[in-house]
Backbone as a ProteinNet text record, in pm:
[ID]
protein_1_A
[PRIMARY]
XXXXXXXXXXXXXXXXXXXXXXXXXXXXXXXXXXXXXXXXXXXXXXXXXXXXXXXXXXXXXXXXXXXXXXXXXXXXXXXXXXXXXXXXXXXXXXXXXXXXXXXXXXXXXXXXXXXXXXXXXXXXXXXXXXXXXXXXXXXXXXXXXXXXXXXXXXXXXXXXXXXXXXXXXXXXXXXXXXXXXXXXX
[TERTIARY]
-2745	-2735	-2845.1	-2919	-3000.8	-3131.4	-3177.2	-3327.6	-3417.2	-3457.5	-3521.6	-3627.7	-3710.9	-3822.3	-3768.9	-3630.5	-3606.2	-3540.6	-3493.7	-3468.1	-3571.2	-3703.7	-3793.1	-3850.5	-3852	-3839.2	-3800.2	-3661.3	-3543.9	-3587.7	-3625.2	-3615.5	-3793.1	-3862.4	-3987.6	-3943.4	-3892.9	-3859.9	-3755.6	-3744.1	-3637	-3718.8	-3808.6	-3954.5	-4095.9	-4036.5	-4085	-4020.8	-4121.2	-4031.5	-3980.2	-3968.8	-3924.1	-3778.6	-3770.2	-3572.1	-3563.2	-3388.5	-3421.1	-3260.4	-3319.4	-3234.9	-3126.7	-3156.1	-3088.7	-3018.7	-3010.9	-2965.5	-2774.2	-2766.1	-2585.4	-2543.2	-2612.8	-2567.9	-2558.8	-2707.2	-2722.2	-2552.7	-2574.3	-2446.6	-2308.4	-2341.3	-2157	-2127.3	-2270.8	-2256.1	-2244.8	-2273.1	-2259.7	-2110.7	-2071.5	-1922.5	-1822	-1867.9	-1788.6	-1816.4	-1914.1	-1939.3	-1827	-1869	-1798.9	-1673.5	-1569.5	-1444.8	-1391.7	-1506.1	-1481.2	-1466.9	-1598	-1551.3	-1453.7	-1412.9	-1259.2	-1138.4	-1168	-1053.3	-1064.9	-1164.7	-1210.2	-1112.7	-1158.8	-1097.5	-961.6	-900	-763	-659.6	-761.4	-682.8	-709.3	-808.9	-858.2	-699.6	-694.4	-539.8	-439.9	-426.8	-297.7	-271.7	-357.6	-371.3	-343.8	-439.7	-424.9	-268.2	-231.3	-79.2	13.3	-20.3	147.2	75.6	-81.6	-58.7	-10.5	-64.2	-3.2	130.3	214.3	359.6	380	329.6	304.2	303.1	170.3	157.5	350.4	367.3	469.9	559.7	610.2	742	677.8	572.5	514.4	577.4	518.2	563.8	678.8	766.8	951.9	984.8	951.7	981.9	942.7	814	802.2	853.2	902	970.4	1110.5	1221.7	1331.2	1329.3	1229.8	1249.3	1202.4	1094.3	1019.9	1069.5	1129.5	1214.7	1098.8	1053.1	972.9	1040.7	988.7	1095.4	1119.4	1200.9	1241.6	1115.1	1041.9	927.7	987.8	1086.5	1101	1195.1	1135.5	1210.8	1146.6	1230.7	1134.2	1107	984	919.6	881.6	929.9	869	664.1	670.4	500.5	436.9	320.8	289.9	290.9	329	406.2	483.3	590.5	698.8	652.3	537.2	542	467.9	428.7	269.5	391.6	456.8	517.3	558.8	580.7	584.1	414.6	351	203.9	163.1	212.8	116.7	226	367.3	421.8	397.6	335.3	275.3	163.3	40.8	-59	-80.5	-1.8	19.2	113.4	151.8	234.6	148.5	99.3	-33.2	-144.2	-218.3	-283.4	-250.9	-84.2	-42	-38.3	24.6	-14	-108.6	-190	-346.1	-399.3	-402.1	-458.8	-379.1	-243.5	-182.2	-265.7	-268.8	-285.7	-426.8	-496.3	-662	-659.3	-599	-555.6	-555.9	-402.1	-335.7	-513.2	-584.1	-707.9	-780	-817.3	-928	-851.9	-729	-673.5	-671.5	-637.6	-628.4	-764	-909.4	-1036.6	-1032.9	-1042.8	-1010	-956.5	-840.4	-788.4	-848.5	-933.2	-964.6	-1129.3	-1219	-1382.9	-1387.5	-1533.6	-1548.2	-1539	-1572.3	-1458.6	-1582.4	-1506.3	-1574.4	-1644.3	-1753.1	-1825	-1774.3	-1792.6	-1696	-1837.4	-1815.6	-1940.1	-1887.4	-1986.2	-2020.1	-1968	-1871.3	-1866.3	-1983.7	-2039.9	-2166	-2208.4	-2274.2	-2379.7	-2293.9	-2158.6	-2074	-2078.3	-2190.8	-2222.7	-2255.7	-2222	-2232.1	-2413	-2527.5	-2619	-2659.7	-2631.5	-2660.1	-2595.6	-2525.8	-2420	-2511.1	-2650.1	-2784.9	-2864.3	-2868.8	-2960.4	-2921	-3039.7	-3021.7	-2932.6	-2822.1	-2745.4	-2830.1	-2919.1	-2970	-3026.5	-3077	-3112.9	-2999.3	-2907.2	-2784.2	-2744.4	-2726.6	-2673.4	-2750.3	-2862.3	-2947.5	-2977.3	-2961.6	-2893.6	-2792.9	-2675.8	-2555.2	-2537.6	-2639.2	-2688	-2752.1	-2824.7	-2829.4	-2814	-2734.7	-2624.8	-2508.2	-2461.6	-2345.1	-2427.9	-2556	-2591.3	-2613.1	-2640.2	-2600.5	-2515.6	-2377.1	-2218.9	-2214.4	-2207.5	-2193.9	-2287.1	-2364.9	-2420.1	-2385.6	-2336	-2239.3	-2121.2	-2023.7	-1929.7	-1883.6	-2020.9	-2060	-2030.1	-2140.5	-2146.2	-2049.3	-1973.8	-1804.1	-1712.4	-1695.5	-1633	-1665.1	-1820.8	-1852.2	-1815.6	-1799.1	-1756.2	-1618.2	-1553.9	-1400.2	-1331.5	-1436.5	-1409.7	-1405.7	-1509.7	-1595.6	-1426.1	-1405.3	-1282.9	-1165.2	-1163.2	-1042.9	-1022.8	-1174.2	-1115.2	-1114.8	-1163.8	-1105.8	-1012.9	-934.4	-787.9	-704.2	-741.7	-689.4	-691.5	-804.9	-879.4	-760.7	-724.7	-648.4	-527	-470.5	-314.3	-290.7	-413.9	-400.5	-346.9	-452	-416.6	-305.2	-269	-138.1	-38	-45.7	58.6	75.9	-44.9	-74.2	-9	-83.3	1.5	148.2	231.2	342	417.8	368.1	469.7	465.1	322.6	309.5	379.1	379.9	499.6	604.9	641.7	824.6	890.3	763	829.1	815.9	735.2	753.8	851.1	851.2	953.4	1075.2	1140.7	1232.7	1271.3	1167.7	1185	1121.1	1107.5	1068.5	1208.3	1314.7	1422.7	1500
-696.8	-628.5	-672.4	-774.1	-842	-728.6	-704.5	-639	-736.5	-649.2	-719.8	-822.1	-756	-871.9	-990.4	-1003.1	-1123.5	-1218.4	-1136.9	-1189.7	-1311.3	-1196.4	-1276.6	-1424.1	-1373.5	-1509.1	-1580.9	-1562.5	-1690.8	-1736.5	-1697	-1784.6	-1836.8	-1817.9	-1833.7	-1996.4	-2013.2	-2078.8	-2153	-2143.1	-2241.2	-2390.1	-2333	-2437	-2507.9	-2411.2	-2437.6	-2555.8	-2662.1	-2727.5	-2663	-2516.5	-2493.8	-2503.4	-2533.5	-2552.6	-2428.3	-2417.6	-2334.2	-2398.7	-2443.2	-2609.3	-2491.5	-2419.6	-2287.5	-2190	-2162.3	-2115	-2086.7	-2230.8	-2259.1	-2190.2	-2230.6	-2142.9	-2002.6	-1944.1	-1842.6	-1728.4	-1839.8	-1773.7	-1769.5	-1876.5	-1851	-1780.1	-1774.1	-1625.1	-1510.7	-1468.6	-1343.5	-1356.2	-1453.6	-1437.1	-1404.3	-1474.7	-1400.9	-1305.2	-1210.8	-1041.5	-1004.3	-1072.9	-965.6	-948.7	-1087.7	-1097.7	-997.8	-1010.8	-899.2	-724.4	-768.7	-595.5	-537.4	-654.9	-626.4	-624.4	-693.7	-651.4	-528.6	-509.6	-353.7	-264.9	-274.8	-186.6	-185.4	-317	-274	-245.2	-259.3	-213.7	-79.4	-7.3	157.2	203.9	134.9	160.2	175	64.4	33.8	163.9	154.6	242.3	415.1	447.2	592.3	588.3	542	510.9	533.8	528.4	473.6	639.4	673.2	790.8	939.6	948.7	1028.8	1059.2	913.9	931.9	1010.9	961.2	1074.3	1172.9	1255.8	1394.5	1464.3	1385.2	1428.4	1459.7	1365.9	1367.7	1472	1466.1	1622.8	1715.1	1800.1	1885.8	1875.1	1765.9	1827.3	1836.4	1751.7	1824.7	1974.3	2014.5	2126.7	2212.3	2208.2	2289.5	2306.1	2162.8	2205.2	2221.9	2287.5	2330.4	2411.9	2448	2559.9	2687.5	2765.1	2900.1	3016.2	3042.1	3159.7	3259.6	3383.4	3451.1	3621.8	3666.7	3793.9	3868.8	3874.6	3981.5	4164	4182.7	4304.1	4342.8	4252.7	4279.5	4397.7	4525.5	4605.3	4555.2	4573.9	4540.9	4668.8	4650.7	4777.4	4776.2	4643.7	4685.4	4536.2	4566	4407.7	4276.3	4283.4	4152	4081.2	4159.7	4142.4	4078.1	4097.7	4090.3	3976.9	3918	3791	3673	3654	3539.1	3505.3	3643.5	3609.4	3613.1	3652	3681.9	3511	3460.6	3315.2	3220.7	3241.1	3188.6	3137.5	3236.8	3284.1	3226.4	3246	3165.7	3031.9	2998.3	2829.7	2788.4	2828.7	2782.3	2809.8	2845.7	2821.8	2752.2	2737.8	2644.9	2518.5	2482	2350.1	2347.2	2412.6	2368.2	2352	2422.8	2460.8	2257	2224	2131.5	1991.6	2050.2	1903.2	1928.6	2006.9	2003.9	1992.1	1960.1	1917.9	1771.5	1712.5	1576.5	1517.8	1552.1	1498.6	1522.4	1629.2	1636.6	1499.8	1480.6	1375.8	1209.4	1230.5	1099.5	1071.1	1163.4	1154.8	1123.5	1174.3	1134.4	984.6	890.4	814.2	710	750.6	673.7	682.3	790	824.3	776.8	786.7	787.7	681.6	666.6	598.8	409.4	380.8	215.2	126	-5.9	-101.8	-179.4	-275.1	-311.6	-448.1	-562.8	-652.5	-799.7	-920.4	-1007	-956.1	-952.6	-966.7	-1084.7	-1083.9	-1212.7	-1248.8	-1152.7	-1191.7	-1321.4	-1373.4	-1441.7	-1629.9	-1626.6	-1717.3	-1767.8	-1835.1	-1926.7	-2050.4	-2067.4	-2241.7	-2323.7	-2191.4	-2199.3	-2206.8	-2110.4	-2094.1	-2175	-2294.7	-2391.6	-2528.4	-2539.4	-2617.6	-2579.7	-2448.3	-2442.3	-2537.8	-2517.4	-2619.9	-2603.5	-2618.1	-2558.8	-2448.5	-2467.2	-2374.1	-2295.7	-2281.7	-2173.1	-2090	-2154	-2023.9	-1991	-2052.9	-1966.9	-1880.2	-1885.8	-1778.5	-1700.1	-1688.6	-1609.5	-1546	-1603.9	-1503.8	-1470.2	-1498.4	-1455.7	-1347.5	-1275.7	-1183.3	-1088.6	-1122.2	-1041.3	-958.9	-1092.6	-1063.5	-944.4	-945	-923.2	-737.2	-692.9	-559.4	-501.3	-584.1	-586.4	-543.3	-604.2	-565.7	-453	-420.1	-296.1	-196.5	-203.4	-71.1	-77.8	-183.4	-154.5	-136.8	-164.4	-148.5	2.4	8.7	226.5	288.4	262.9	299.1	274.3	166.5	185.9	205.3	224.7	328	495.3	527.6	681.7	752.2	611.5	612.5	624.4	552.2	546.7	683.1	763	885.7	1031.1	1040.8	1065.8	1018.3	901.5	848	941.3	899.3	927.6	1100.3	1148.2	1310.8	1338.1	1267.4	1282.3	1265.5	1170.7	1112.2	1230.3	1284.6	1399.9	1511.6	1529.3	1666.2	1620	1519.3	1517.6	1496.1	1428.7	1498.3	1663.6	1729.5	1866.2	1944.5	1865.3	1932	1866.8	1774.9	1705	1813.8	1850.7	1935.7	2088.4	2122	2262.7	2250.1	2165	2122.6	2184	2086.5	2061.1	2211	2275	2433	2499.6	2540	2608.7	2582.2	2467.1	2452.8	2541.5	2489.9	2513.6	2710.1	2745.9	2838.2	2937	2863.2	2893.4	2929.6	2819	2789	2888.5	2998.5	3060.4	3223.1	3240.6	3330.2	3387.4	3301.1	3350.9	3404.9
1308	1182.2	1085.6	1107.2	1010	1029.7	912.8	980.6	1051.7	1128.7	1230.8	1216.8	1087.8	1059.3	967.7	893.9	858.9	1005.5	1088.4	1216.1	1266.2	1278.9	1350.2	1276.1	1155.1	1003.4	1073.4	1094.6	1105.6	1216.1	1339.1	1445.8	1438.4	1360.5	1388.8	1311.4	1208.3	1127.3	1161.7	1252.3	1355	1414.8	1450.3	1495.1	1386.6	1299.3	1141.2	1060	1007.7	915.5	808.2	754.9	661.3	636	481.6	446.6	406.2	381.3	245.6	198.7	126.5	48.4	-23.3	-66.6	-186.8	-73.6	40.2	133.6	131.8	101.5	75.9	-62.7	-112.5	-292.7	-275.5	-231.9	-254.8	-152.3	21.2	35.5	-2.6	-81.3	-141.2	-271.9	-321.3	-433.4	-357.2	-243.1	-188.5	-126.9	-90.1	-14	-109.7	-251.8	-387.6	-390.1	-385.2	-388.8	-312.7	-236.3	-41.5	-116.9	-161	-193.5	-261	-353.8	-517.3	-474.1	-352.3	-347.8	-265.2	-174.2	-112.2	-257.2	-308.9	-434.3	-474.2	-506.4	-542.5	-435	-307.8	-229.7	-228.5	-229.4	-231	-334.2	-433	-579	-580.7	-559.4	-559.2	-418.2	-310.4	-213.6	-309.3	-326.6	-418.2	-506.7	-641.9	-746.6	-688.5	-572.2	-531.6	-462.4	-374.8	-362.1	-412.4	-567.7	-682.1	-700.8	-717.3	-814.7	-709.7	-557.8	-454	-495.9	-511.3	-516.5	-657	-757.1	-890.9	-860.9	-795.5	-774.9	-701.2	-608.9	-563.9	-687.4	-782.7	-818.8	-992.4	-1006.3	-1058.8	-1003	-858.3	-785	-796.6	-747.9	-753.1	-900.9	-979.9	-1141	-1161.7	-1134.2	-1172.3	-1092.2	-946.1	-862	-900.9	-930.8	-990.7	-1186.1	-1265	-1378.3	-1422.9	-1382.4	-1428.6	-1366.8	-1423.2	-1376.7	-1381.2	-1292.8	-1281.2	-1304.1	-1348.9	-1423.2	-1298.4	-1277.2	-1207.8	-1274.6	-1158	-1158.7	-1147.4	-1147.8	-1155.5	-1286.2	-1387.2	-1492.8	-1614.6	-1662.7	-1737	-1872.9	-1896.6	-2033	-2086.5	-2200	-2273.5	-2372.2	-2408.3	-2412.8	-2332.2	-2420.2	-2322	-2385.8	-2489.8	-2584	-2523.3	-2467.4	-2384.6	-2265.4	-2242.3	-2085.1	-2055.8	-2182.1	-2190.9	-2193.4	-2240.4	-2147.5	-2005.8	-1950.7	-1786	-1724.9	-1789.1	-1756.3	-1738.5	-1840.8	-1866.9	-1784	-1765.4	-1704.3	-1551.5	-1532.1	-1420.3	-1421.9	-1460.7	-1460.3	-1458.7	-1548.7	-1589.4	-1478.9	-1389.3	-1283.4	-1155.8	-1152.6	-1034.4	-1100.4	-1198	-1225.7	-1229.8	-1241.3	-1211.4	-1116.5	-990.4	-840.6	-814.3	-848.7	-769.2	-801.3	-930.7	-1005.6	-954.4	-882.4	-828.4	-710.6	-607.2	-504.6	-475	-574.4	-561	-647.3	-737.4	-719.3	-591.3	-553.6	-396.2	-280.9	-311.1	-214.7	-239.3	-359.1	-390.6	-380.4	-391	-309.6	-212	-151.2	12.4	48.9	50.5	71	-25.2	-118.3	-125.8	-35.5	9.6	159	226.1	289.2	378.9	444.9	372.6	354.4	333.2	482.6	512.1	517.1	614.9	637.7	585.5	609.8	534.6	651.5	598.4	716.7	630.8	842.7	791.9	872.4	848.5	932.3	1056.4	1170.3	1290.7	1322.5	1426.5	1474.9	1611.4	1596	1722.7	1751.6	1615.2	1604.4	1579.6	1626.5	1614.2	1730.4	1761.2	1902.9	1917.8	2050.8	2004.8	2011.3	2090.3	2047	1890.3	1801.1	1716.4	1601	1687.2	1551.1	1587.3	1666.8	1687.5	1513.3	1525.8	1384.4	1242.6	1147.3	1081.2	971.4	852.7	782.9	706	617.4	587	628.6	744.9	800.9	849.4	903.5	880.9	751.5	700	572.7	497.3	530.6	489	584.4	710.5	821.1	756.5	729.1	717.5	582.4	487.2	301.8	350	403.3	489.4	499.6	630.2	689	596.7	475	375.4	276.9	254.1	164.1	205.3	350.6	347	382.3	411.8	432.6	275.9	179.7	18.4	-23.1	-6.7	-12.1	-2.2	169.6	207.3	120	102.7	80.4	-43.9	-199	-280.5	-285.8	-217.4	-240.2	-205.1	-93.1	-49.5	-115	-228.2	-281.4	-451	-469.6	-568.1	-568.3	-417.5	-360.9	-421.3	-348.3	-391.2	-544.1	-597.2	-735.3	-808.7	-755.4	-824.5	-756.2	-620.3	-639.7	-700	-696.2	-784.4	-910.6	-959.1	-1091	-1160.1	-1057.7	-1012.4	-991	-915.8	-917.3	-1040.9	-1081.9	-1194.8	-1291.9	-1308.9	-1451.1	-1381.2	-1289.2	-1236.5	-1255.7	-1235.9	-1251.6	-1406.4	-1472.2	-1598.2	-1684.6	-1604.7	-1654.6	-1624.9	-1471.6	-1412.1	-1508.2	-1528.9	-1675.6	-1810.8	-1828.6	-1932.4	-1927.3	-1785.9	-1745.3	-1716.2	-1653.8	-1660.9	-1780.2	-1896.5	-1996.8	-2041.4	-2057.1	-2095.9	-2024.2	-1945.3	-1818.2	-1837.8	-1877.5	-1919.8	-2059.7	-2117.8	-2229	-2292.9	-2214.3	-2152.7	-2108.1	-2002.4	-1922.2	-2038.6	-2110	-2186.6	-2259.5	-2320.4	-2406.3	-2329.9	-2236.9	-2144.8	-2060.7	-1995	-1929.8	-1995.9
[MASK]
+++++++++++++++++++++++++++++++++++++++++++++++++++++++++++++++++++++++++++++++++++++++++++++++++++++++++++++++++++++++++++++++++++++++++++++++++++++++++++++++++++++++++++++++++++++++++

């Protein structure tokens, strides 16, 4: 996983007196990244989780209250008739708006995985090298493990919070549709 020409670095530099005395620091600031952005990830789980179950208990609220009204009812002009008109509207714009929430969560869960160390390079040749030269071996390695998983879960975020902006409005269309409703049957 290392690019190849810091590869060849490392082992050229194996036969090299060079240190790299800063090697240990530098990797244990990156193993705090790595950590951080696993928190990241599993708080973005967590968080889309509680709000999925939201979207749901939206949908059954608005399924047992919102009374759609007998479409074959006569109206005499169209005054009459603009509350079932919008009743109507505003009750598919709340589905429509849950059910593209529930989309951008689900991709959230879904898109793409996390890259994790290689246990490859965990040999008993390679436990000869000198400390710092592994750890700047695996400063590395960590360092485009956090990259990816940086931007993956910069991805996640960008649906997240799409979801989030939609179960907003379905909140919004909700309460409009009820109250609606209320004075429409």
């Amino acid at each position: 996983m290392l690019e190849q020409e810091e590869k060849e670095n490392l082992k050229t530099n194996k036969n090299d007196t060079t240190k790299f005395p800063s090697g240990k620091i530098l990797l244990s600031v990156l193993e705090k990244e790595y950590e951080y952005e696993a928190d990241r990830f599993r708080s973005l789980e967590t968080r889309t989780g509680i709000f999925m179950t939201f979207v749901g208990a939206i949908l059954v609220f608005f399924a047992s209250t919102i009374k759609i009204p007998n479409l074959n009812v006569q109206v005499d002009s169209v005054l009459q008739a603009l509350p079932y008109v919008l009743i109507i509207i505003f009750s598919i714009l709340t589905i429509l708006s849950l059910f593209i929430s529930l989309t951008f969560f689900i991709k959230v869960v879904s898109i793409q995985t996390y890259k994790r160390l290689s246990l490859e390079g965990f040999t008993e040749n390679n436990a000869t090298y000198e400390e710092g030269l592994v750890s700047t071996s695996l400063m590395i390695e960590y360092k485009s493990i956090i990259k990816h998983n940086n931007e993956a879960n910069n991805k996640k975020i960008r649906f997240y919070k799409t979801g989030v902006y939609f179960i907003l409005i379905s909140l919004v269309l909700t309460a409009v549709s009820y109250i609606l409703s209320l004075f429409a049957v």
